[in-house]
Every structure is written in structure tokens, then in C-alpha cells.
N, C-alpha and C positions, 0 to 999 in steps of 0.2 A: 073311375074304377079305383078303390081302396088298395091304398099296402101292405101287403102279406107280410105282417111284421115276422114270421114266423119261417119264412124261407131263406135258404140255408146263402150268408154271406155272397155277395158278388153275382151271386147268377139268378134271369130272370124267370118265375115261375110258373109260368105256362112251358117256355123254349126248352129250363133246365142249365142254355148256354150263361159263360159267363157275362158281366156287364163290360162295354169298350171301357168307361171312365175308368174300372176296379183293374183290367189287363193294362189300361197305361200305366196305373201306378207303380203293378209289381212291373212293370219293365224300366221303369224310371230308378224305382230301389236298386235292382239287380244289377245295373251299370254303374250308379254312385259305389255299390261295391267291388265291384269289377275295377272301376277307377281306384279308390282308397287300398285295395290290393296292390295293384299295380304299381301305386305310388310308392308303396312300402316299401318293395323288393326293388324297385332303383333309387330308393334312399339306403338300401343296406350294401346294394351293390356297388354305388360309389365311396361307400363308407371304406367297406373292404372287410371285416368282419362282421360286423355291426355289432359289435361290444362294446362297451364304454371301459378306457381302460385305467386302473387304479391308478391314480399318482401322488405317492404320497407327499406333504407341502415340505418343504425344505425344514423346520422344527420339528418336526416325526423322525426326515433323515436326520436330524444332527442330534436327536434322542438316540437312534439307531446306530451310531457312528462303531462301537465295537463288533459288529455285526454284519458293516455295511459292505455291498457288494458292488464290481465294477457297474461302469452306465451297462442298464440292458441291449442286446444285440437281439436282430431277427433270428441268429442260432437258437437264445435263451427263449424265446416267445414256444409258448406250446402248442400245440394243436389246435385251431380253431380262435389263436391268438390274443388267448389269455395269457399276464403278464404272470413271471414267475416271482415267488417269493420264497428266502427262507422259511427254514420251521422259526426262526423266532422272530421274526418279523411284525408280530403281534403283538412282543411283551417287551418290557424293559426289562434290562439286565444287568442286576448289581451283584457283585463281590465285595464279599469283605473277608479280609484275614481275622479269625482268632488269638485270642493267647498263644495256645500251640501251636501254631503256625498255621491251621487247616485251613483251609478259604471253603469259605459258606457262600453259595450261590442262592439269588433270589431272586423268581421270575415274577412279574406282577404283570397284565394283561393290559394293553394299550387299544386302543379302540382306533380304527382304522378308516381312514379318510378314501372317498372317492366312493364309486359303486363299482357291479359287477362282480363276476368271479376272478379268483385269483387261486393258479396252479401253485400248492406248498410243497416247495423241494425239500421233501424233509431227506435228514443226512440216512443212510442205513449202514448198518454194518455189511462189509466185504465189496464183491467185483462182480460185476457181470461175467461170468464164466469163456464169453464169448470173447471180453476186453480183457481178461485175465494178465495173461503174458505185457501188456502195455501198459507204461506209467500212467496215471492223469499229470494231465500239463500242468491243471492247478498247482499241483504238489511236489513242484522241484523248482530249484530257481539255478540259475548256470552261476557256477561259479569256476573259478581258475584250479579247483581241483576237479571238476566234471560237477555234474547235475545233480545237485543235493535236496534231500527233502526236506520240506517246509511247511506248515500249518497253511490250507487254502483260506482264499479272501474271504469266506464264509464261515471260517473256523474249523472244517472238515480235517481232521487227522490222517497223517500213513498209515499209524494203528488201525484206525478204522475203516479207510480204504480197503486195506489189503489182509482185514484180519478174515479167517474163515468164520461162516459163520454157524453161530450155533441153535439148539430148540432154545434156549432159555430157562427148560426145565430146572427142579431143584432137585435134580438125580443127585448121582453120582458122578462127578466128573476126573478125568486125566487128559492131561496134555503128556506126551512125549515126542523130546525134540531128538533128531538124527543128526550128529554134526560132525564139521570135517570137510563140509562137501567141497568138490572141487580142488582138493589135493589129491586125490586119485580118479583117475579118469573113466576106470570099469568100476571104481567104487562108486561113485558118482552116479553114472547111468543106471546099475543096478537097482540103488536106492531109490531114484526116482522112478524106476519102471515099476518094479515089485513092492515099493513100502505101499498103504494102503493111503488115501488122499487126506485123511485125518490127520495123519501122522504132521508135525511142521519138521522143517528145512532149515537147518543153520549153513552159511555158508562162508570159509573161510576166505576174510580178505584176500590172503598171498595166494590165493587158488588161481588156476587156469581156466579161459573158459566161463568165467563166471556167467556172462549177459545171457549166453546162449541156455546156458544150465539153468540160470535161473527161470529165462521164456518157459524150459519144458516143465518143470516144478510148476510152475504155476500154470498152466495148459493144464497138467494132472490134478489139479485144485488142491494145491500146498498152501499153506501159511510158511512164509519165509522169514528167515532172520539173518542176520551178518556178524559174522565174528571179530572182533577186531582186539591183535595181541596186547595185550597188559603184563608188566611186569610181575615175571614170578622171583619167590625168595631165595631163588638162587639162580638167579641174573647174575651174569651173565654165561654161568655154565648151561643155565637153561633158557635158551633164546628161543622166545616164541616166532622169531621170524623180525624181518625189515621193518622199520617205522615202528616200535612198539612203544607204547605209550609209557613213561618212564616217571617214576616221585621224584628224579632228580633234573625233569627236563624243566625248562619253563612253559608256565600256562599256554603261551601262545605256541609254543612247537609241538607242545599235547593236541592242541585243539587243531594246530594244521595236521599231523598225523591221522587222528582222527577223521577229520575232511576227507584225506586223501583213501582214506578207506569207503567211507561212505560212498565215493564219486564209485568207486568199485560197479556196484548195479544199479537198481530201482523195487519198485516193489515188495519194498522188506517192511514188516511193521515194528521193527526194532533190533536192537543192540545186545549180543551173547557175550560176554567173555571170553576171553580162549587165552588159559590159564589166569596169570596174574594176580595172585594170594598177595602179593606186596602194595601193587597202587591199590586193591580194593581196603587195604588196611588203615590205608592213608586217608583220611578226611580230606584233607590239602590239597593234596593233587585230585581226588575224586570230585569235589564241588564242582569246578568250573564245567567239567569234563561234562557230569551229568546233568549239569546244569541246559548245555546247549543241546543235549537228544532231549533233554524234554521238550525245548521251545519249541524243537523241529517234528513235535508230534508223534514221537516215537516211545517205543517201549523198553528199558534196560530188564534182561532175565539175566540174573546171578546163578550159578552152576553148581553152587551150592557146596563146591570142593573145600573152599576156606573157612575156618569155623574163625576166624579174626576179620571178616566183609564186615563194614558199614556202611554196605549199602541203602539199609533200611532207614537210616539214620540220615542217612546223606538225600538219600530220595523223597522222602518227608519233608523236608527242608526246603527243597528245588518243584516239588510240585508234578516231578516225574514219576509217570505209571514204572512199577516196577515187578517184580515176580522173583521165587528163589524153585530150584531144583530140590526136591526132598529124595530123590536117589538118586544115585551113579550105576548104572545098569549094568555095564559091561567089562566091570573091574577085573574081571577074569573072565577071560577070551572063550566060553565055552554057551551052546546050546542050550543046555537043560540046567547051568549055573543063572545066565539071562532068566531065563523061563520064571525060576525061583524069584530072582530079585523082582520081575514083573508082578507074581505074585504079593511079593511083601508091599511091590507098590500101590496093589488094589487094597490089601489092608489098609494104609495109610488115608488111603482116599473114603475107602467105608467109615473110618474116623472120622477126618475133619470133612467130607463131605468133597472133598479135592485133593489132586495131591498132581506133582509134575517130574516125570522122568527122562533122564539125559543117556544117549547114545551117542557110540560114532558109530561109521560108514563102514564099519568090518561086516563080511557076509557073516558070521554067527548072530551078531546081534540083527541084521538085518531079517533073518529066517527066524529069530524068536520071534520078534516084532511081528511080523506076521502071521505066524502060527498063532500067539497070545490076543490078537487083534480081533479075528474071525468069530472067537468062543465070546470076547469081554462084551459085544450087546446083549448075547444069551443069558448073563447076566448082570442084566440092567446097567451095565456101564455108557456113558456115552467118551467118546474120548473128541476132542478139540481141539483147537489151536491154542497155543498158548497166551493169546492177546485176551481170551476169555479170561482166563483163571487171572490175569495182572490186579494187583491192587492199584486203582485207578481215582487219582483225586474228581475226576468228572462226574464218575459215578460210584461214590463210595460204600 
């Protein structure tokens, strides 16, 4: 009998049924992959994730050394136990100083050894709202005046930590800070309850209460700052208080006064004035001074009281982000006097496209600030933290 070249694969064509030899095969196949399955999932299973994880060779890390972060821990491992990486993990990264002193940053792309994914912890501006009230550990180191901030292993800023954050927009922007806090105890609370969460927070060293005030500040998603006194020009009839930073002290008893401030709370993305028309006049004493809130990642805002500050000049120099106040808000203690000055300060800002204004913690200005607050998105203002508006060597 002839074969039906023409009947369909496997089965015989009279029966229809398949052939036994064609049914061993496929049962043959079916188990080889059954088996090769099988094997897979208790190779990944002993594995433990079954990722292959980047390691990069000892000449990448030591390319990488300004950058580089402690040995990784099973905390840092991510979900599903990809290894985590900075955002600049990738690139090399040089500075160089100009003439003017600017330093010129220049990233160039390095190519990356090992395989796999890799989780990039890029830095972001602000706090998880939920961590808000609590330091990061990264960013304070103990020292014998309390727990001061410092630039993390990664390069991460307090600035940036703890700055609020903003759209990015190229509106209109204003910053107006409230300060004083924590020398009065209903002014304080007030401010933090009623000001609107935009608003940022200066808080005075010699204040009461700071740690706790500053928790609820930042709970209500403040941007904080810390005031610490500097000598005004008429020291000592006008004492801005204990420890004040002084042109006639030496470097090192500035910088521990200072300290001793700092150790005060946490959470602050920088450093206010509170007075002091005299050291800010001084070049001399100002250097060292702002020399080290820079290195500690922080931001100095000038108040903008003294037309004799060089700051700018001083800051420049030192490579610290800096900022200046263009009004004084509450020069006169009245409601609808505020209101006004609020307004001239929205002029200002529709000019240079920003502008920054300084309060204290008096209920007048507190019930301007809010009444002026409510109206300024209707038009088109966004208002900020003041760590936005800083002129910042990072990002110039």
C-alpha cells in the first residue's frame, strides 16, 4: 500500500489517530522542557535574585573617588536587588577655577563595567513630607557643640535636603521669610499654624523651644533657616544677644560661636542674619565665617538692612550659595502699611522676575502675609522657599 504524501502530519489515514513514534516525540520534547524550566527556577532560586550585580573594578572607583559612596549595605540594595548608584556614577567629574574665581564644572560620560540594571539614586530637591520633621543621618556629624550639618557622602546638601520644593517654572517668583521665631512663644505658634506652608521660617538661635518648633514648621512643610547674631554698629548698646559673632573676636571663637548655634536644631537649609551691619562690613571677619556654612552645604540670606554688606563679594570668593532681602516688610507695625510694602514687593519681582521679602513674627504682619498670600496665585505669582531664589555656584 502507497503513502498518502498528502495526509495531514502524525496521523494515520484511514484511522485519522495520531502515529505512537509522532506522540513519543512530542512527549519527549514536553519533559526536556519541563526539565530546562525547572532547572532555571532553582538556578535563580539559589541565586537569590537572579541578577547579575554591577561591580564596578577598583580604577572606575578610584576615577569616581569625589563621588564615591560608603561599601553598599542590604538597606541600600533596592527592590528586587538591584545595586544602587549615584546620579553621577557614570560620568567623570572635573572642576576647574577660572580667573574670576567661578569654578566650571564638566561632566564627561564613562562607560560602565559589569551588566544588569542599576537603581540611580538621583539627588532631588526637598523631604519626603512624611520624614519632614527628621534630620537625615547622612547630614550632621556630632560634634562637641551638638549635631551639625555637613555635605553627605554623595555630595547631597542641607540646602537641598530641606529646601521646599518648587514647579521650576519661569513665572514670577517671591520668597518671604518670617523671623524671630522662637523668642516669643504665642508668636511662634501662631506663625506656624496660620502663616501658609510657602511662607519659610527663620528661627532665632537664643530662642526657646527651638527642636520642638522647628518638628511642627516642618510637619506644616516650611523651609527653615537659623538666625545667628552678628555684630551691629552700635555694639554693644545694641546686643543682639549671647555668643554674637564679633570683628574683634578671633577666627576660632567666631566659628565656635557659630557652631554653637548651629548645634541649636536640624533641618534648616541655611544661615539669616539677625542684625549685624558691622561683621557683615568687614571682609576679615566675614571670610572664614562663610567660608565654613558653605562647606556645610548651607545657604547664607543677607536681610538686606545694611547698604555697607559684602556679602556678595565675600560669597563669591568662598563658593557659597547666597541670597539678599530686597524689602523689609514690617517697618511699621501696621496691617494695610504691610499690605503696601507686599505690594511694592510684587513690583520688584514683576521686574527682575524675583524678588525676596523679610518679616518678624508680629500678628500684623503675620494677617498681611496671609491675606496677600491667598490673592498673589490669582495672579500668576508663585511664592517659595527662599533656597530657590539663592544664587547658587552648583547651578548658576
Amino acid at each position: 500500500m502507497g503513502t498518502d504524501l498528502h495526509a495531514p502530519l502524525g496521523r494515520n489515514r484511514k484511522t485519522g489517530s495520531r502515529r505512537p513514534g509522532v506522540l513519543r516525540l512530542g512527549r519527549i520534547a514536553a519533559s526536556l522542557c519541563l526539565f530546562a524550566i525547572g532547572g532555571f527556577s532553582l538556578y535563580t532560586a539559589f541565586r537569590g535574585d537572579g541578577l547579575e550585580r554591577a561591580k564596578p573594578p577598583a580604577a572606575e572607583q578610584a576615577a569616581n573617588q569625589p563621588s564615591s559612596k560608603p561599601p553598599t549595605t542590604a538597606a541600600d540594595q533596592a527592590a528586587g536587588g538591584m545595586p544602587r548608584a549615584d546620579q553621577r556614577s557614570g560620568a567623570n567629574v572635573e572642576q576647574m577655577i577660572t580667573g574670576d574665581g567661578s569654578v566650571v564644572t564638566k561632566y564627561s560620560p564613562r562607560p560602565r563595567d559589569g551588566s544588569g540594571p542599576v537603581l540611580v539614586d538621583a539627588m532631588q530637591i526637598g523631604q519626603d513630607p512624611r520624614m519632614a520633621a527628621q534630620p537625615n543621618e547622612a547630614l550632621l556629624e556630632d560634634t562637641a557643640f551638638g549635631r551639625l550639618p555637613i555635605i553627605g557622602p554623595d555630595g547631597r546638601r542641607p540646602m537641598d535636603q530641606y529646601a521646599r520644593p518648587s514647579s521650576g517654572a519661569r513665572g514670577i517668583r517671591i520668597a518671604i521669610v518670617v523671623s524671630g521665631l522662637g523668642l516669643s512663644q504665642t508668636g511662634t505658634q501662631r506663625a506656624i499654624t496660620e502663616l501658609p506652608e510657602e511662607i519659610t521660617l527663620a528661627f532665632a538661635a537664643s530662642g526657646n523651644s527651638l527642636q520642638r518648633w522647628m518638628q511642627e514648621a516642618r510637619r506644616g512643610g516650611h523651609e527653615i533657616l537659623l538666625q545667628v547674631p552678628l555684630e551691629p554698629f552700635d555694639y554693644p548698646a545694641n546686643d543682639p544677644g549671647p555668643e554674637t559673632l564679633l570683628t574683634s573676636k578671633p577666627v576660632a571663637r567666631n566659628i565656635e560661636n557659630l557652631h554653637k548655634a548651629m548645634g541649636e536644631i536640624t533641618n534648616y537649609t541655611g544661615i539669616m542674619n539677625y542684625l549685624g551691619g558691622r561683621f557683615l562690613s568687614d571682609p576679615a571677619a566675614m571670610e572664614p565665617v562663610m567660608r565654613d556654612i558653605g562647606k556645610r552645604g548651607l545657604l547664607f540670606l543677607d536681610d538686606g538692612t545694611s547698604a555697607q554688606s559684602k556679602t556678595a563679594t565675600v560669597a563669591k570668593g568662598t563658593e557659597l550659595p547666597y541670597a539678599f532681602a530686597d524689602l523689609q516688610l514690617d517697618g511699621q507695625l501696621d496691617s494695610n502699611a504691610i499690605l503696601k510694602k507686599l505690594d511694592e514687593l510684587e513690583r520688584i519681582a514683576r521686574k527682575n522676575g524675583q524678588a525676596i521679602g523679610i518679616a518678624s513674627a508680629f500678628d500684623e504682619s503675620v494677617d498681611a502675609i496671609v491675606k496677600w498670600s491667598e490673592e498673589a496665585s490669582m495672579r500668576g505669582i508663585e511664592i517659595v522657599g527662599v533656597a530657590a531664589l539663592s544664587n547658587d555656584p552648583r547651578n548658576p
